[in-house]
C-alpha positions as CSV (number, residue, x, y, z in Angstrom):
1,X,9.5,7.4,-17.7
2,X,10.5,9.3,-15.1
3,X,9.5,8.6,-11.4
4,X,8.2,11.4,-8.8
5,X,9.0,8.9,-6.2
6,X,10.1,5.6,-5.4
7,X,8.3,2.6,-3.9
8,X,10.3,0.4,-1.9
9,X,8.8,-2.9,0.1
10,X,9.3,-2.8,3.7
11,X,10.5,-6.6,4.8
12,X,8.9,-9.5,2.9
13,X,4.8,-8.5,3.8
14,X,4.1,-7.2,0.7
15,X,5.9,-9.8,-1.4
16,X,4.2,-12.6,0.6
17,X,0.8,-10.7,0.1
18,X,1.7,-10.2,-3.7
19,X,2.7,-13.7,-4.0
20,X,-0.5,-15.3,-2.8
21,X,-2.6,-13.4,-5.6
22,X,-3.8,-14.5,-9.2
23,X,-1.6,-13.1,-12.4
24,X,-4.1,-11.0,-13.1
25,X,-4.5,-9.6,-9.5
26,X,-0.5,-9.0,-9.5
27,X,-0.4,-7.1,-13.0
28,X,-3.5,-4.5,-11.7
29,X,-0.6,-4.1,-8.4
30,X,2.3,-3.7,-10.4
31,X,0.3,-1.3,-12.8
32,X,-1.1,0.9,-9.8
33,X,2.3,1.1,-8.1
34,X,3.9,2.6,-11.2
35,X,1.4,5.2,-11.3
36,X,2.0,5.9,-7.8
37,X,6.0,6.6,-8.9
38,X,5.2,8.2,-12.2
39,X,1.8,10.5,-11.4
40,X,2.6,14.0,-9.6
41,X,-1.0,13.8,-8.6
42,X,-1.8,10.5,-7.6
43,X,-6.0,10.2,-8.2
44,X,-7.9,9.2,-4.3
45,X,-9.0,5.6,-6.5
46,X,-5.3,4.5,-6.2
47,X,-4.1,5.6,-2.9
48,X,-5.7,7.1,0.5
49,X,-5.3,8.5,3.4
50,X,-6.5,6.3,6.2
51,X,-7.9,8.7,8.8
52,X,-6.7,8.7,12.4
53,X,-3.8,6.7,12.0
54,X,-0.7,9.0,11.8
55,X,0.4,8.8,8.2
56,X,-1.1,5.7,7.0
57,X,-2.5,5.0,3.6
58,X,-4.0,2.3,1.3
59,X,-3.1,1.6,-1.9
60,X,-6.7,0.5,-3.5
61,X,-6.7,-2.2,-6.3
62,X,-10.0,-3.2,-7.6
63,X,-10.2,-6.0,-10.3
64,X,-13.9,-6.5,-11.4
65,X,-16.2,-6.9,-8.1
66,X,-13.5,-7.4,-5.6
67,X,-11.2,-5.3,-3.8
68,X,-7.5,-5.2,-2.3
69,X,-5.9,-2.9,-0.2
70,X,-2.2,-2.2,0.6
71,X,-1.1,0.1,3.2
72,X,1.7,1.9,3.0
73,X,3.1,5.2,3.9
74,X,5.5,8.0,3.1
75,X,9.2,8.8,4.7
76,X,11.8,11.6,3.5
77,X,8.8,13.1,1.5
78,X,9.3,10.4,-1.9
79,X,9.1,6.9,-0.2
80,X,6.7,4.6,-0.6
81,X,7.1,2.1,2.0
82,X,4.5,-1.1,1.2
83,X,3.6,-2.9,4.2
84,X,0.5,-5.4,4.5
85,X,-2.0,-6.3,2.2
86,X,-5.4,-8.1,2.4
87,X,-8.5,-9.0,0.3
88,X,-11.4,-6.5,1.1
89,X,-14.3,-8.1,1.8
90,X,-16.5,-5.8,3.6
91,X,-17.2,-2.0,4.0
92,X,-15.0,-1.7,6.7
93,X,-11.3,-2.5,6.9
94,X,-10.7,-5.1,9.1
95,X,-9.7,-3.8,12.7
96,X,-6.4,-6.5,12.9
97,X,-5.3,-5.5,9.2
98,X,-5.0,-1.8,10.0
99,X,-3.6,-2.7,13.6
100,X,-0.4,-4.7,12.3
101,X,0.3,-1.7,9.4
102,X,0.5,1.1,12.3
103,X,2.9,-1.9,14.4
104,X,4.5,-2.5,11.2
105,X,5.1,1.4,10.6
106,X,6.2,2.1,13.9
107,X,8.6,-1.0,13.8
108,X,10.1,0.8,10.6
109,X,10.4,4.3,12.4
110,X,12.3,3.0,14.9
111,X,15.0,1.5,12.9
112,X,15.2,3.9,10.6
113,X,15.8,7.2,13.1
């Protein structure tokens, strides 16, 4: 299988988030990240844009009624960096969630310049 681009973890945030889910939780993860490295065109169901937040997007996993999301974001055009992740509960994601991926992709800008 050949990847379009790879998908790195930035820190430990995204393994502790992974490691707090169910098996089956993890697998419907694992199985939309390697679409993210594999698909040219990644479909909007997998992965987002979130608007007005300078390069920010969520990976969207949805097992059954409920709903993850992953943010994440792209640097030297092919990298995936996974940052946070939380349950979805409501409509809207919650305000502190998106708050500590912009901190969190800003902290990653800065020691990677």
């Amino acid at each position: 299988m050949n990847k379009v681009r790879e998908v790195v973890a930035y820190k430990n945030y995204f393994e502790d988030f992974l490691r707090e889910q169910p098996k089956k939780v993890q697998d419907k993860i694992f199985k939309i990240i390697e679409a993210i490295e594999i698909l040219e065109r990644v479909p909007l169901n997998y992965l987002k844009y979130v608007e007005d937040t300078q390069g920010l997007y969520e990976v969207r996993i949805k097992l059954a009624s409920d709903i993850w999301r992953v943010f994440c974001f792209f640097d030297k055009g092919k990298l995936v960096i996974l940052l946070n992740g939380f349950a979805k509960k409501s409509q809207k994601t919650p305000k502190d969630e998106l708050l500590k991926a912009i901190r969190l992709m800003n902290e990653y800008h800065k020691e990677n310049k």
